[in-house]
Predicted model as a PDB file, atoms N, CA, C, CB and O in Angstrom, pLDDT in the B-factor column:
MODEL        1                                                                  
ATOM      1  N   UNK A   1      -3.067  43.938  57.165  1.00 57.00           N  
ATOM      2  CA  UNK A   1      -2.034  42.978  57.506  1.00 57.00           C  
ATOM      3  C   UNK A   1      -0.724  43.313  56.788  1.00 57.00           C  
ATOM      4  CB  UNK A   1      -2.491  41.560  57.153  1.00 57.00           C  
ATOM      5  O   UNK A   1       0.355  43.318  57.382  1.00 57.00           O  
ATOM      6  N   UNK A   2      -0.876  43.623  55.335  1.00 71.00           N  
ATOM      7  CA  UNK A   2       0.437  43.943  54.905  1.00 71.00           C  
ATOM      8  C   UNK A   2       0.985  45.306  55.236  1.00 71.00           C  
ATOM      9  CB  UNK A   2       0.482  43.779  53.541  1.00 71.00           C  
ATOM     10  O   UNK A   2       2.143  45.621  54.963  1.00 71.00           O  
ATOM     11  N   UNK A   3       0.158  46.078  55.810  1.00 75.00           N  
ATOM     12  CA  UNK A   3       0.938  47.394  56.012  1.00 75.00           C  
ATOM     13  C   UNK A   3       1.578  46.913  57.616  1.00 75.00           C  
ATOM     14  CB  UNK A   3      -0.251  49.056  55.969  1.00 75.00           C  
ATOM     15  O   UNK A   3       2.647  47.438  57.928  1.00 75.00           O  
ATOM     16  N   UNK A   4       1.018  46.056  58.488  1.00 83.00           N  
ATOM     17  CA  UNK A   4       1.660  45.923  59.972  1.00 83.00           C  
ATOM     18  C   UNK A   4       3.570  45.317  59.732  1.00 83.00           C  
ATOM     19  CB  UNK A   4       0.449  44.433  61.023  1.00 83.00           C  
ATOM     20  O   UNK A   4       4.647  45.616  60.249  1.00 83.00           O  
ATOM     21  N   UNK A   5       3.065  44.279  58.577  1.00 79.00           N  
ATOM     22  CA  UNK A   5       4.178  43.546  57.959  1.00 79.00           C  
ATOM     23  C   UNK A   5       5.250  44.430  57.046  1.00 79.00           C  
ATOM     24  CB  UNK A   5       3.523  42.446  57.070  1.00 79.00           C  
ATOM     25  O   UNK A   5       6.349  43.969  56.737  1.00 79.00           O  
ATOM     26  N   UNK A   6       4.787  45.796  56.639  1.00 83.00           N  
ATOM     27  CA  UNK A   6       5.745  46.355  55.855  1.00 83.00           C  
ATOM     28  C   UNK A   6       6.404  47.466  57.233  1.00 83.00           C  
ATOM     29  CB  UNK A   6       4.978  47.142  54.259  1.00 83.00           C  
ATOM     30  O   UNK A   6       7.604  47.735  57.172  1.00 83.00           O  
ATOM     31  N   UNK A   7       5.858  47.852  58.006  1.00 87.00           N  
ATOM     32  CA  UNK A   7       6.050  48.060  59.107  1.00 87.00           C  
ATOM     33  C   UNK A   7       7.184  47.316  60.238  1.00 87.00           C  
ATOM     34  CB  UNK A   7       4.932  47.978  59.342  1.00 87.00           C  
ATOM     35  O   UNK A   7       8.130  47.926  60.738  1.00 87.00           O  
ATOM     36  N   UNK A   8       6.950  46.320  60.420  1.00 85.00           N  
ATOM     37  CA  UNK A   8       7.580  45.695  61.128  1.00 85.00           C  
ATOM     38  C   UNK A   8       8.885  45.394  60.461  1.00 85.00           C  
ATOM     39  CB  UNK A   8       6.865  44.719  61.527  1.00 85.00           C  
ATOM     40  O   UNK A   8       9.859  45.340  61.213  1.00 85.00           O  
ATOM     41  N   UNK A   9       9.076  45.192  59.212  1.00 84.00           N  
ATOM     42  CA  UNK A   9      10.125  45.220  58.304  1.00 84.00           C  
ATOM     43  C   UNK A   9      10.875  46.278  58.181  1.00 84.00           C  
ATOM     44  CB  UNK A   9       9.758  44.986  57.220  1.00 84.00           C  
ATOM     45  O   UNK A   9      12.068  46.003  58.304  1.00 84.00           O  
ATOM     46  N   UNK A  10      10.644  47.434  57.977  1.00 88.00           N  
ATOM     47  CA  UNK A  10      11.208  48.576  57.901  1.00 88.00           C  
ATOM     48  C   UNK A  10      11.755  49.051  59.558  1.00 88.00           C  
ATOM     49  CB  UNK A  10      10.109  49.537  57.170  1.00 88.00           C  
ATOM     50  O   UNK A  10      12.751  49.756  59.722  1.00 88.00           O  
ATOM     51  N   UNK A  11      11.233  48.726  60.262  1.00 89.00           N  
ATOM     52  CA  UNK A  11      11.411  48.421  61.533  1.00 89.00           C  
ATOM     53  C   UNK A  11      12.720  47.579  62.270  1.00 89.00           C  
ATOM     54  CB  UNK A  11      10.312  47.811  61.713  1.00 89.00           C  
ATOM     55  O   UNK A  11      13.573  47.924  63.088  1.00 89.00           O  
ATOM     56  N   UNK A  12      12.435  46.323  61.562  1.00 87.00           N  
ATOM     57  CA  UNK A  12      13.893  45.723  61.864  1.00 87.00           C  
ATOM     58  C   UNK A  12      14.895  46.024  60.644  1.00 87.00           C  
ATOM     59  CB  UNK A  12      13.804  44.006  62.089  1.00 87.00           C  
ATOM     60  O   UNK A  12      16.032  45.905  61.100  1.00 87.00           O  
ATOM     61  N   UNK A  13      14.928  46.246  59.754  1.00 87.00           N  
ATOM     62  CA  UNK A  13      16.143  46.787  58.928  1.00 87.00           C  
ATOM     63  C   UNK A  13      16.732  48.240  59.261  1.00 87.00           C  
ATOM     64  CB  UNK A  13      15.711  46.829  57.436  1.00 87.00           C  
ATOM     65  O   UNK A  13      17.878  48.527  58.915  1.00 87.00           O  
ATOM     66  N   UNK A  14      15.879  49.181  59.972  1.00 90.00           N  
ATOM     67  CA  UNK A  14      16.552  50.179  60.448  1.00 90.00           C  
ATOM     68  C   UNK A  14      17.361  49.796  61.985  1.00 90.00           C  
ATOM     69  CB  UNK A  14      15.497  51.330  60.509  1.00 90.00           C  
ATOM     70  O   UNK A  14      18.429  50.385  62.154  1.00 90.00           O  
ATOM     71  N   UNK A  15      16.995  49.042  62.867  1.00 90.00           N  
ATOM     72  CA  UNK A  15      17.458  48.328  63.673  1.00 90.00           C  
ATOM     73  C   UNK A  15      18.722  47.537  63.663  1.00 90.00           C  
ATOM     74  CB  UNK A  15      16.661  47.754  63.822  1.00 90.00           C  
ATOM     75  O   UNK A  15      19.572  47.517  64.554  1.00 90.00           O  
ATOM     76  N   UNK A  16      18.731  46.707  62.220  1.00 89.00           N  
ATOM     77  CA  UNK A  16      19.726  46.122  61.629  1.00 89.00           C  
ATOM     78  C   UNK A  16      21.216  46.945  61.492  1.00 89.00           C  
ATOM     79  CB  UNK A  16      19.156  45.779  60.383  1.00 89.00           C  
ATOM     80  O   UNK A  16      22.341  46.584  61.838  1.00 89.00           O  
ATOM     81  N   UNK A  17      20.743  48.223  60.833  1.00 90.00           N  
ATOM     82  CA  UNK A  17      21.384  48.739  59.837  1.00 90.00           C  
ATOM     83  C   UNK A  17      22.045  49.698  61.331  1.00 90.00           C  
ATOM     84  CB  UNK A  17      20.385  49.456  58.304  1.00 90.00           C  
ATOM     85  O   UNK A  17      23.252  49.501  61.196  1.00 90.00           O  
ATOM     86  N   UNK A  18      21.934  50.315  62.224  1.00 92.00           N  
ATOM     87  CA  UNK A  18      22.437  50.363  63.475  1.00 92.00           C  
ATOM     88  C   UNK A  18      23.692  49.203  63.950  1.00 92.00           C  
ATOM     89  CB  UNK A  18      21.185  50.242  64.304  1.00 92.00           C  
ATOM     90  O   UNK A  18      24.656  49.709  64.526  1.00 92.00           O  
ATOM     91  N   UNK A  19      23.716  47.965  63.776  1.00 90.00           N  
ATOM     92  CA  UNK A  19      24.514  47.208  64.177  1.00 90.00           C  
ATOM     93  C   UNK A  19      25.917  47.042  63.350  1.00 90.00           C  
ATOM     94  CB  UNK A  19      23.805  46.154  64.310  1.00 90.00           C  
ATOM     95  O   UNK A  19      25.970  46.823  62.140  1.00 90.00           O  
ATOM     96  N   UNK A  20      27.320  47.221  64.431  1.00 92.00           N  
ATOM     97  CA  UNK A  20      28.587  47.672  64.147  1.00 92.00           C  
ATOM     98  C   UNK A  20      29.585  46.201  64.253  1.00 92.00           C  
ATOM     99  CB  UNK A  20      28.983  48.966  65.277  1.00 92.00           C  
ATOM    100  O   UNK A  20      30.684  46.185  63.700  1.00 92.00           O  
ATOM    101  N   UNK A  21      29.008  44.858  65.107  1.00 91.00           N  
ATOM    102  CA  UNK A  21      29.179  44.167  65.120  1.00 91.00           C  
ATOM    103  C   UNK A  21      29.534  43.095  63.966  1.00 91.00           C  
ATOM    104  CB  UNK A  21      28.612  44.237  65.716  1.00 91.00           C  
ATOM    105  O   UNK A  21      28.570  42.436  63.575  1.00 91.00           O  
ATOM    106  N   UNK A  22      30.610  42.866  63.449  1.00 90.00           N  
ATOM    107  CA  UNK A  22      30.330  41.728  61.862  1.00 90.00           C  
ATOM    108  C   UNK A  22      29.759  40.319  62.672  1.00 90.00           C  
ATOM    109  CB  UNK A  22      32.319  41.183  60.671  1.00 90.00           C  
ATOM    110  O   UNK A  22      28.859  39.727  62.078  1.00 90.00           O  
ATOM    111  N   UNK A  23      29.997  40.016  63.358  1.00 90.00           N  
ATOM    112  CA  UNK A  23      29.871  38.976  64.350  1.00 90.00           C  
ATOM    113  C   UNK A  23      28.252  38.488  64.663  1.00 90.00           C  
ATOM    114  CB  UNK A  23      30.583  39.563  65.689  1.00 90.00           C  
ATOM    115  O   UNK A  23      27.952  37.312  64.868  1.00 90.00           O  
ATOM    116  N   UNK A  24      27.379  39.496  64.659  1.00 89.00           N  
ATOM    117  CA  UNK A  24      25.915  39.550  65.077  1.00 89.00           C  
ATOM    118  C   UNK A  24      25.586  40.072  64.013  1.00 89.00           C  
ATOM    119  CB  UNK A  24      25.422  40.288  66.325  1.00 89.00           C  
ATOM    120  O   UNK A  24      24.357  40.135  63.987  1.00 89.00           O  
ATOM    121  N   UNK A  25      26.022  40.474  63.135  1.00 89.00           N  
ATOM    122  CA  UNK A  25      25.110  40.107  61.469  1.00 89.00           C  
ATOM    123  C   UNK A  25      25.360  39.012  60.838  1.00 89.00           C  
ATOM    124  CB  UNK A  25      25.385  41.069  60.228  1.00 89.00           C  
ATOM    125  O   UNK A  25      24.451  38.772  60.045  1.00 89.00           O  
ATOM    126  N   UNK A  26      26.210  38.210  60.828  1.00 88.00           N  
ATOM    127  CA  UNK A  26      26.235  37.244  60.515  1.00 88.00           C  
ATOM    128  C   UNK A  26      25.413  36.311  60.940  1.00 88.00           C  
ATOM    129  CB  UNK A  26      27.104  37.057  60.584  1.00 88.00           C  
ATOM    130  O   UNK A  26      24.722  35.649  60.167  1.00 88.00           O  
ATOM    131  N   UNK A  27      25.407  36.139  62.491  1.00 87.00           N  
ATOM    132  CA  UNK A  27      24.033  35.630  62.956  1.00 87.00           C  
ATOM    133  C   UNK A  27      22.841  35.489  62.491  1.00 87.00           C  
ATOM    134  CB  UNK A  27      23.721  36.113  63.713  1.00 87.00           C  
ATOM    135  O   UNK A  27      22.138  34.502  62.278  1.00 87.00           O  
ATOM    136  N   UNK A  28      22.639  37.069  62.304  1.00 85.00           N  
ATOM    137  CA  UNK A  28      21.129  37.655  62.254  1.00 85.00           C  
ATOM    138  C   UNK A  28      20.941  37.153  60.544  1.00 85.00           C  
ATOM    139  CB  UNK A  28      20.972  39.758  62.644  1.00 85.00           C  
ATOM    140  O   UNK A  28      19.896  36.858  59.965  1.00 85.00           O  
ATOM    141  N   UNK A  29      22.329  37.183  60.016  1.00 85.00           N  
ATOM    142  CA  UNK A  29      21.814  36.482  58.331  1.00 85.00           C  
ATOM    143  C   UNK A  29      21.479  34.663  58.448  1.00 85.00           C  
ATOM    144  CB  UNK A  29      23.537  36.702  56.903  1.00 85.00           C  
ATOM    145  O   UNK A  29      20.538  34.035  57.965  1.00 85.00           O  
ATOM    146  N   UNK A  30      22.694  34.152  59.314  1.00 84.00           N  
ATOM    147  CA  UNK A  30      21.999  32.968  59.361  1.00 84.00           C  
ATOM    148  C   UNK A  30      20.443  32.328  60.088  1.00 84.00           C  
ATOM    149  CB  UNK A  30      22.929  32.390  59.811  1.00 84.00           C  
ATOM    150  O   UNK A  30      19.862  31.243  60.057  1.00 84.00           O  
ATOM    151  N   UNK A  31      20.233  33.437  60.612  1.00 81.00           N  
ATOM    152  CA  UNK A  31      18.805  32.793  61.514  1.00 81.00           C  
ATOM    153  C   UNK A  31      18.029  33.431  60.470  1.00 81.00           C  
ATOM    154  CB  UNK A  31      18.355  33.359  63.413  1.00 81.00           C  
ATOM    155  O   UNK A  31      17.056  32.698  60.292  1.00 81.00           O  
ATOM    156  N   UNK A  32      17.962  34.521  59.615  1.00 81.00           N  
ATOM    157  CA  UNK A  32      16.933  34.560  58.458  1.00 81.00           C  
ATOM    158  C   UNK A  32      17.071  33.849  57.613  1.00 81.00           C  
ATOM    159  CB  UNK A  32      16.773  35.565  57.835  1.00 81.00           C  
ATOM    160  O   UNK A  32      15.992  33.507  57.130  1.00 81.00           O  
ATOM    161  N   UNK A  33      18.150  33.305  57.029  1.00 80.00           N  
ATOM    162  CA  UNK A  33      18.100  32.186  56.389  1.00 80.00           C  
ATOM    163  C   UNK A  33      17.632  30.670  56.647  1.00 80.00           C  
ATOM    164  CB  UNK A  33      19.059  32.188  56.146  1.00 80.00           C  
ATOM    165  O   UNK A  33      17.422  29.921  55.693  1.00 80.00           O  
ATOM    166  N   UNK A  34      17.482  30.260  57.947  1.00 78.00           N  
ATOM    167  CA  UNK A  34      17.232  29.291  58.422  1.00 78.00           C  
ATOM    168  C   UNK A  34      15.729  29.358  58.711  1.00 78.00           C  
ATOM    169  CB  UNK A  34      18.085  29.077  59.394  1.00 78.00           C  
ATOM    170  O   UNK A  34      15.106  28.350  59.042  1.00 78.00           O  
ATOM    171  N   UNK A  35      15.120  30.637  58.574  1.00 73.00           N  
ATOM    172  CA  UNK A  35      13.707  31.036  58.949  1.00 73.00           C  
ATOM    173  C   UNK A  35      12.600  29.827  58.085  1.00 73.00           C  
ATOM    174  CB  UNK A  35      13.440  32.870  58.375  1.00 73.00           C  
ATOM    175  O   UNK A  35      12.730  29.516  56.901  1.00 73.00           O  
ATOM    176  N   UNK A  36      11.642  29.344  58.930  1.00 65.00           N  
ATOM    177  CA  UNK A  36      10.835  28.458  57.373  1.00 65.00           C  
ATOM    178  C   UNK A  36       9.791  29.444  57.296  1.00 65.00           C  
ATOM    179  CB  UNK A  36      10.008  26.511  57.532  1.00 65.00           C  
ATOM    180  O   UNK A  36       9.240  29.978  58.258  1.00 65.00           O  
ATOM    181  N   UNK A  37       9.517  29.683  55.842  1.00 61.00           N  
ATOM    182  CA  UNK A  37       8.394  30.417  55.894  1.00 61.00           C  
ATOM    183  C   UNK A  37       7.002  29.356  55.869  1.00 61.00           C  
ATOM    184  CB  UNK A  37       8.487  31.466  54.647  1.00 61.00           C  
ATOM    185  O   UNK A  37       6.835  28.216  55.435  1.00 61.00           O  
ATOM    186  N   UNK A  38       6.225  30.222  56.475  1.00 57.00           N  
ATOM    187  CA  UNK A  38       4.574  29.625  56.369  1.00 57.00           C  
ATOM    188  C   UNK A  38       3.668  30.233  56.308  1.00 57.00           C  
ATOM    189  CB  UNK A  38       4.066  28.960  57.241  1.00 57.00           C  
ATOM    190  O   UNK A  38       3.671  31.436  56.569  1.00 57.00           O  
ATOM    191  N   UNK A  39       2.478  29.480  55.891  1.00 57.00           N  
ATOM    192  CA  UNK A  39       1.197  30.713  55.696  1.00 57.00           C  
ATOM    193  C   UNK A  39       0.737  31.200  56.527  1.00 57.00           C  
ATOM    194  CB  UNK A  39       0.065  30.478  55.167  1.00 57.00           C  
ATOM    195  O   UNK A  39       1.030  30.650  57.588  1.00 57.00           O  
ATOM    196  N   UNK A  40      -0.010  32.176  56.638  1.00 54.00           N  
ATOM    197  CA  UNK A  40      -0.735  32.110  58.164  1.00 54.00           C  
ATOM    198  C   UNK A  40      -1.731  31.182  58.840  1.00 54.00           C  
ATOM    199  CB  UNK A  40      -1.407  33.175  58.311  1.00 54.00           C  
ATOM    200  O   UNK A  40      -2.145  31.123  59.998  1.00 54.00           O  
ATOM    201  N   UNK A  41      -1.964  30.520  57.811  1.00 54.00           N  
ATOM    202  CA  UNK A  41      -3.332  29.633  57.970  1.00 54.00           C  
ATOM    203  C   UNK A  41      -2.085  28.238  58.763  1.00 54.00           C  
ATOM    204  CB  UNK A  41      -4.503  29.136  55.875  1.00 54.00           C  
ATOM    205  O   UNK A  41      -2.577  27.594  59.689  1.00 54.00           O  
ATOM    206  N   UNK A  42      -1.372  28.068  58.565  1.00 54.00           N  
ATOM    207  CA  UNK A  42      -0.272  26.949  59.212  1.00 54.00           C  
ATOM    208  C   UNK A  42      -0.025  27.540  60.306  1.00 54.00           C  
ATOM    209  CB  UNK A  42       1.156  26.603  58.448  1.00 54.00           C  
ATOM    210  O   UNK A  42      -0.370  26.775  61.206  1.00 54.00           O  
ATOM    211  N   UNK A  43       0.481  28.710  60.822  1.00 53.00           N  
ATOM    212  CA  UNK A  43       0.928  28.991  61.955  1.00 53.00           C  
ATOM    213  C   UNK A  43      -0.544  29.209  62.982  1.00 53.00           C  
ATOM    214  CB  UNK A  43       1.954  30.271  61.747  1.00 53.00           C  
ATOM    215  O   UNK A  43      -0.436  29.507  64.172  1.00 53.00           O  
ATOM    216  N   UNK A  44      -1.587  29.052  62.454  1.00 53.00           N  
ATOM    217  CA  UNK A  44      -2.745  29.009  63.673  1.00 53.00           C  
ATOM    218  C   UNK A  44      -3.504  27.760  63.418  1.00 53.00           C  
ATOM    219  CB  UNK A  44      -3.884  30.371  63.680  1.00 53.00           C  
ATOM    220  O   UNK A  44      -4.515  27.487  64.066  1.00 53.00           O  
ATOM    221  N   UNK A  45      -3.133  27.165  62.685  1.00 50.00           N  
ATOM    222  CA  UNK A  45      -3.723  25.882  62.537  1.00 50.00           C  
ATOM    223  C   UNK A  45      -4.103  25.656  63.542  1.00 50.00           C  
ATOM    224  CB  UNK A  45      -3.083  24.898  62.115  1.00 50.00           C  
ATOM    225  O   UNK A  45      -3.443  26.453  64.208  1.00 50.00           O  
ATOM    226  N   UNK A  46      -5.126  24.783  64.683  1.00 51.00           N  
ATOM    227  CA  UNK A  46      -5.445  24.467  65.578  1.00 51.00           C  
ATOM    228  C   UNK A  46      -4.634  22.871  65.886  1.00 51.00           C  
ATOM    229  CB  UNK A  46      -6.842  24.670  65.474  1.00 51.00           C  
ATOM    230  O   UNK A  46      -4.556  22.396  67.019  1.00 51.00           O  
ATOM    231  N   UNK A  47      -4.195  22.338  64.911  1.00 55.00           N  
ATOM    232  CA  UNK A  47      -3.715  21.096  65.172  1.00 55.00           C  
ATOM    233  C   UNK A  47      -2.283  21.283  65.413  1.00 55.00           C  
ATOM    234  CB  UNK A  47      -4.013  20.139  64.101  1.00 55.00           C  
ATOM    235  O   UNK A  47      -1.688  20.744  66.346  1.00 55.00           O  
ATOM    236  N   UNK A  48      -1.645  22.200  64.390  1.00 63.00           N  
ATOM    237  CA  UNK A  48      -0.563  22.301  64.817  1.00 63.00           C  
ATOM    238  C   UNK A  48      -0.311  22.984  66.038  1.00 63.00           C  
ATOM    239  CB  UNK A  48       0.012  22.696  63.984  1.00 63.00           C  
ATOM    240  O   UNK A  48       0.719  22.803  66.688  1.00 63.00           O  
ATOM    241  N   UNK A  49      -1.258  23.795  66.381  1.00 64.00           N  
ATOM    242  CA  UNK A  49      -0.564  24.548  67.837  1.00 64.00           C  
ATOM    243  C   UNK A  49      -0.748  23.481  69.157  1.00 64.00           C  
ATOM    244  CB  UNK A  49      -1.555  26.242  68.301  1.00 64.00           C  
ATOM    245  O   UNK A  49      -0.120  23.463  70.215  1.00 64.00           O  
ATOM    246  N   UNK A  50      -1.963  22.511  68.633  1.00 70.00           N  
ATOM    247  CA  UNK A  50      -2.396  21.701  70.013  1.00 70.00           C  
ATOM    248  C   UNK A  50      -1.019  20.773  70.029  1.00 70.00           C  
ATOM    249  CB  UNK A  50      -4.125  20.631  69.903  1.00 70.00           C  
ATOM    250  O   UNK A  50      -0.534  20.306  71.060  1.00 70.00           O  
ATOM    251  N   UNK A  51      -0.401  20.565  68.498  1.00 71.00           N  
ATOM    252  CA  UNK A  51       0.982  19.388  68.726  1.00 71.00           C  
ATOM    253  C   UNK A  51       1.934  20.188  69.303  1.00 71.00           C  
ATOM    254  CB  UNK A  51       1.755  18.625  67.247  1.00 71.00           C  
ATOM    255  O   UNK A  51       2.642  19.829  70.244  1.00 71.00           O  
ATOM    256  N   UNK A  52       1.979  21.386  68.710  1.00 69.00           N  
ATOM    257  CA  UNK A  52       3.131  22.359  69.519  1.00 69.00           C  
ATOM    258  C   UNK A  52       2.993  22.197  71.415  1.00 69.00           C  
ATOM    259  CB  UNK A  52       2.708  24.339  68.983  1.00 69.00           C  
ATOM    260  O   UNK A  52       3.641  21.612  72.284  1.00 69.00           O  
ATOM    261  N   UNK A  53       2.272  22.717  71.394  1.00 70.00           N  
ATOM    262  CA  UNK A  53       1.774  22.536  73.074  1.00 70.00           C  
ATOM    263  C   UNK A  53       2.048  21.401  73.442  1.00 70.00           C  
ATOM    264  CB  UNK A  53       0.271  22.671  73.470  1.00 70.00           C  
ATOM    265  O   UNK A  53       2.973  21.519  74.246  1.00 70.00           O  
ATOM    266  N   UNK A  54       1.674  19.942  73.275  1.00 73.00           N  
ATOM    267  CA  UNK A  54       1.636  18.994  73.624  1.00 73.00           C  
ATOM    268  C   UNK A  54       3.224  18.835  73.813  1.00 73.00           C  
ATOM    269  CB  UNK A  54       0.828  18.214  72.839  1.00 73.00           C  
ATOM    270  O   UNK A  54       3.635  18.890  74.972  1.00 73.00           O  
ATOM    271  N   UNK A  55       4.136  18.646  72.792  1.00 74.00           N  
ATOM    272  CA  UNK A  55       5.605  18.600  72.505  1.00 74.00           C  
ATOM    273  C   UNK A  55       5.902  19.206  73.876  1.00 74.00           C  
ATOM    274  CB  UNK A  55       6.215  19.469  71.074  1.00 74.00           C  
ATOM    275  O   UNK A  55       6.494  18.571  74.749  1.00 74.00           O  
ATOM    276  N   UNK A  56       5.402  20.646  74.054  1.00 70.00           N  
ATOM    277  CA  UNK A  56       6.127  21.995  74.862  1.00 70.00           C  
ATOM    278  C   UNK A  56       5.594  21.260  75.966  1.00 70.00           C  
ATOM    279  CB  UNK A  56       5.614  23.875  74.616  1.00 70.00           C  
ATOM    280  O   UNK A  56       6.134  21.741  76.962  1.00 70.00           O  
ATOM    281  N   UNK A  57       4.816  20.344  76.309  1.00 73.00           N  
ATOM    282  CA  UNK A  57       4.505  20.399  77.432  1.00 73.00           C  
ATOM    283  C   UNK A  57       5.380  19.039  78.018  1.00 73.00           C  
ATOM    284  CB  UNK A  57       2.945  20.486  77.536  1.00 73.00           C  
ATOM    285  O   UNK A  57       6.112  18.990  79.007  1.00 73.00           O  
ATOM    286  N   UNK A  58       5.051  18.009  77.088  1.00 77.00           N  
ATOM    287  CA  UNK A  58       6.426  16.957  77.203  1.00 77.00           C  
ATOM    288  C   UNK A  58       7.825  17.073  77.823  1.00 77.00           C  
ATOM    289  CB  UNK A  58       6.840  16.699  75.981  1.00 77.00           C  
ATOM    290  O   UNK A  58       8.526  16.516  78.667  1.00 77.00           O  
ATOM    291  N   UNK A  59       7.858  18.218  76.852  1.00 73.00           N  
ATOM    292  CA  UNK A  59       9.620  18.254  77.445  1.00 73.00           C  
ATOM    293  C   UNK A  59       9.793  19.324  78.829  1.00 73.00           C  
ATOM    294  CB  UNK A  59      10.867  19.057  75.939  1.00 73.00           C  
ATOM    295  O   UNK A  59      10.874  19.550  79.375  1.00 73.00           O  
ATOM    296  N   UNK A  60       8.796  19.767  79.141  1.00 61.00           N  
ATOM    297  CA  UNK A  60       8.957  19.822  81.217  1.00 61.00           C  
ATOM    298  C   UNK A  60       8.687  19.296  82.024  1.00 61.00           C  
ATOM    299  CB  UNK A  60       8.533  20.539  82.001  1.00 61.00           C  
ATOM    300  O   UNK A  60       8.996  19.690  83.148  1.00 61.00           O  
TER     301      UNK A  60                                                      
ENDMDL                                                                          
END                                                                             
């Protein structure tokens, strides 16, 4: 798991580091900053995904 994650990291910072735009890094700093982190055990929770769904399904 941590090598997919050191991967995927090195991945988007070379991606990053490509961009000429000041305009869309700034972005890209505020949406990582705004990121919440969580465990993994929260993001598959079964309760939270059934409220996620439920919400997602509400609002169509």
């Amino acid at each position: 798991m941590t090598t997919e994650v050191d991967t995927i990291k090195d991945t988007i910072y070379d991606k990053i580091a490509e961009i000429n735009d000041e305009n869309v890094l700034n972005a890209i700093k505020i949406l990582i900053d705004n990121i919440e982190t969580q465990s993994i055990n929260q993001i598959t929770d079964k309760r939270d995904l059934t409220g996620y769904i439920k919400e997602w399904v509400k609002s169509m």
